[in-house]
C-alpha positions in Angstrom: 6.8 17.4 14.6 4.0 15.0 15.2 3.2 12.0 12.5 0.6 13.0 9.8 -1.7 10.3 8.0 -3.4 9.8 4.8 -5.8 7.2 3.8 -6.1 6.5 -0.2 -8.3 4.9 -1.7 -7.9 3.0 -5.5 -10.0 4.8 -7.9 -10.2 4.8 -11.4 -7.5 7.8 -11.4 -4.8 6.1 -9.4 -5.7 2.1 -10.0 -2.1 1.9 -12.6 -0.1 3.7 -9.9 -1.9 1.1 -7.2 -1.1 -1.8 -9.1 2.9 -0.8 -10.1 3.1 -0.3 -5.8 1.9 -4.1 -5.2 3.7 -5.6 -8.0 7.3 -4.3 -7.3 7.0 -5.4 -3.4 7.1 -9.0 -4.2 5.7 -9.4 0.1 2.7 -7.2 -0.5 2.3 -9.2 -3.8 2.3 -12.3 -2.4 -0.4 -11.2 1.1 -2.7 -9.3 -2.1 -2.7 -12.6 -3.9 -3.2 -14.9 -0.8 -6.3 -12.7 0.4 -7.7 -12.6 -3.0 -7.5 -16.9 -2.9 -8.8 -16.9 -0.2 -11.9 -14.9 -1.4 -11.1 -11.6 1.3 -9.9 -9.3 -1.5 -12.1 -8.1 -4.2 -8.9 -6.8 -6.2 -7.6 -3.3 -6.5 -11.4 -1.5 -5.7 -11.2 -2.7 -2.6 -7.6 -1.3 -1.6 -6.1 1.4 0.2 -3.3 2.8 1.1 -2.4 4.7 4.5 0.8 7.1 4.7 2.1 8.2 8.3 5.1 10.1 8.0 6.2 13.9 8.1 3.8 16.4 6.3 6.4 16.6 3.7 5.9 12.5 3.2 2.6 12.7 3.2 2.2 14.9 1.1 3.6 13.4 -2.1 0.6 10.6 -1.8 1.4 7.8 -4.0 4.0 9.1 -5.3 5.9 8.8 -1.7 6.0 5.1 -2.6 7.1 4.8 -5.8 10.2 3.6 -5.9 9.4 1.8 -2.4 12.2 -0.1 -1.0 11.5 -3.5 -0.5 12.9 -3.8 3.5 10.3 -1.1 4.5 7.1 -3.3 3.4 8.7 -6.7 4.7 9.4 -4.3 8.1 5.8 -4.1 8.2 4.0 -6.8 7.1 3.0 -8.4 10.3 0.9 -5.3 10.5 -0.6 -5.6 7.0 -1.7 -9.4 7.6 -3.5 -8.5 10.4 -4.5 -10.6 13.8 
């Protein structure tokens, strides 16, 4: 079955489930706080969230992240720093 993917968005609704995702992955922490020195990150409004997975994964939205295990964000943060 192919990959499915979901893009969310902080709003007011989900900004507490937003912020416990960053602060328990101590790697996404750290890139949140380094764009946000830097002046490139205007804080949680400006952050989203994209799920590829099974429909099943997907599906759950935030929830699908919460507890996240630390190895799969480090896996990936080449991808989240960007070029």
């Amino acid at each position: 079955m192919p990959d499915c993917q979901r893009t969310i968005a902080c709003t007011p609704n989900n900004a507490a489930q937003m912020q416990a995702i960053v602060k328990s992955q101590p790697a996404l922490l750290n890139v949140v706080k380094s764009l946000q020195t830097q002046g490139l990150f205007p804080g949680l409004r400006g952050l989203s969230i994209t799920l590829t997975g099974s429909p099943e994964f997907v599906q759950q939205g935030l929830d699908a992240l919460t507890p996240l295990p630390v190895d799969s964000i480090e896996r990936n943060l080449p991808a989240l720093k960007g070029p």
